[in-house]
Structure formats: C-alpha cells, structure tokens
C-alpha angles and dihedrals in degrees: 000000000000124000089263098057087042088048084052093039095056087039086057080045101055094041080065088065111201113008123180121246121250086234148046100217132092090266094054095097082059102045090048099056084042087057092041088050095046092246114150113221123263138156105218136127094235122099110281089227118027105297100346123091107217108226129181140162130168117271102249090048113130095197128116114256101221112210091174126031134173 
C-alpha cells in the first residue's frame, strides 16, 4: 500500500463516523484502525505500511503517542 491508497482508505475511515473497537484494551483503538486499513497484527518494531508507523489513541487520552522508544 503506497501514501496515496492509505490517504483513500482513512478518507473511507473517516466517511463510517464512530466504529466500535474490536476490543475493549487500551490497544483497541489500534487494533481497530489496523482491521479497518487491512493491516494483519503484529508486534514488531518495523512501519506498519512501507515506510509509515500507524498510530492511534482515543480522543480524550491523556497519554503520551511515542514516535520514537528505546
């Protein structure tokens, strides 16, 4: 998937409105936008799409969204 399907495919996203997360955790949100995009779970450290990380957290989340870790 290149920057310009993922753009589409959040656009089609964001069209849904509120979906509920396929779970219930603190990573659901995550999972959620993974399942929307297609994108099979993993826990490794690589881009979830060629070169780009996928990150997500619900909007009145107080916690800090890492970009980089040790």
């Amino acid at each position: 998937m290149n920057v310009e399907e993922l753009t589409k495919k959040l656009e089609e996203i964001k069209v849904k409105g509120f979906v509920k997360t396929v779970r219930a955790h603190d990573g659901g949100v995550g999972n959620t936008l993974e399942y929307l995009l297609g994108i099979k779970e993993n826990n490794i450290s690589l881009p979830d799409i060629g070169d780009i990380e996928i990150k997500a957290k619900r909007i009145d989340s107080s916690s800090i969204l890492t970009l980089v870790s040790k």
